[in-house]
N, C-alpha and C positions, 0 to 999 in steps of 0.2 A: 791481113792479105787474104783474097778469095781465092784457091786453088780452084783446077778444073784439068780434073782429069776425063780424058776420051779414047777412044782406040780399042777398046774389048768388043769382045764377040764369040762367037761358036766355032770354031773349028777341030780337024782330025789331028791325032796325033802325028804328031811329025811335023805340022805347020809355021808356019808364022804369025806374028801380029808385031804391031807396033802400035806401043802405047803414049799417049803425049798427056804432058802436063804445062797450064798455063795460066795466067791470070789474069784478070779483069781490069786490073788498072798497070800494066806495066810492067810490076814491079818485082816479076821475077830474075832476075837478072843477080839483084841484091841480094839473093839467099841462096844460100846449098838443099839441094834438094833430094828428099829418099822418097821410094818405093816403098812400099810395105802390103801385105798381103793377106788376106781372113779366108777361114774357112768357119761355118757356122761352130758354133761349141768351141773353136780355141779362141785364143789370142793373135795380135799380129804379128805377121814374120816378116823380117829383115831381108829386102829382095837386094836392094843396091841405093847407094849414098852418091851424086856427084856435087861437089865443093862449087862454091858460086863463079871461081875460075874456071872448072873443068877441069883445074891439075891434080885433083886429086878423088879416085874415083873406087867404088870397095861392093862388092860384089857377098852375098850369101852363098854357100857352099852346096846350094841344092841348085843353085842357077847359071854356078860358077861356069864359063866356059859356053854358053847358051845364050845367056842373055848379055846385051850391051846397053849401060846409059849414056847418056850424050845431053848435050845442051847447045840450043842456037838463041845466045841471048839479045841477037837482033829481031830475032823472030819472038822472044819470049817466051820458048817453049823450050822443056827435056823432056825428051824421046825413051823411051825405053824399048828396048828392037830387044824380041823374045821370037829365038829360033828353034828346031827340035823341040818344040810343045810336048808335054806328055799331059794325063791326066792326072798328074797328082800338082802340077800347074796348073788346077781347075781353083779361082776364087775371086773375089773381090778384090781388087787394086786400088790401092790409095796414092795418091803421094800426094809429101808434107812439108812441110819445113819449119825450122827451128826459128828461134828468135833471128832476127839480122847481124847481132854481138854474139852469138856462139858460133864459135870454131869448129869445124867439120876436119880440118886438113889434121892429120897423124893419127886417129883413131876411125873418123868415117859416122858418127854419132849411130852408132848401130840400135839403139832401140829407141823404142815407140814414145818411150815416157820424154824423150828430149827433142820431140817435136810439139811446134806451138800451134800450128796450121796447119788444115785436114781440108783435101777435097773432098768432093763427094763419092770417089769410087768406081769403076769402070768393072763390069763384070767379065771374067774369062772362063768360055767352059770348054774345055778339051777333050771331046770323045775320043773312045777306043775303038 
């Protein structure tokens, strides 16, 4: 499956953006979808996970409370709505998704390595 993520940009601290993720043939609907996030020199970080129903949704503790994911699986796309921007929310945005048979619901698949599918990345830079 082709992810496509869009929606980054420059803005001030304190801003908004909203990020979306979709795919090329349809078929995101079928899978649970996470966020995940780079900053050059580390690894990626666990922004937020939503299950392919929506009922089950899990959030990073640096985003907790700020950011919101969602899913419109008529439209094909999960949103991810990032409010009070700061700059250490300055990075690369991915979202991915696991195989169609793994389970997302009771744990949230919080890291990187249990994802099978990579968009290409949406960049956010948040000046001070």
């Amino acid at each position: 499956v082709q992810l496509q993520a869009s929606g980054g940009g420059t803005v001030q601290t304190g801003d908004s953006l909203r990020l979306s993720c979709s795919t090329a043939d349809g078929s995101l609907s079928m899978y649970s979808i996470g966020w995940f996030r780079q900053v050059p020199g580390k690894g990626r970080e666990f922004v937020s996970t939503i299950t392919w129903t929506g009922r089950d949704i899990y959030y990073g503790d640096s985003v907790k409370g700020r950011f919101t994911i969602s899913r419109d699986n008529a439209k094909n796309t999960v949103y991810l709505q990032m409010n009070s921007l700061k700059p250490e929310d300055t990075a690369v945005y991915y979202c991915a998704a696991p195989r169609r048979d793994k389970y997302c619901a009771g744990y949230g698949c919080l890291e990187a390595s249990e994802y099978e599918y990579w968009g290409q990345g949406t960049e956010v830079t948040v000046s001070s």
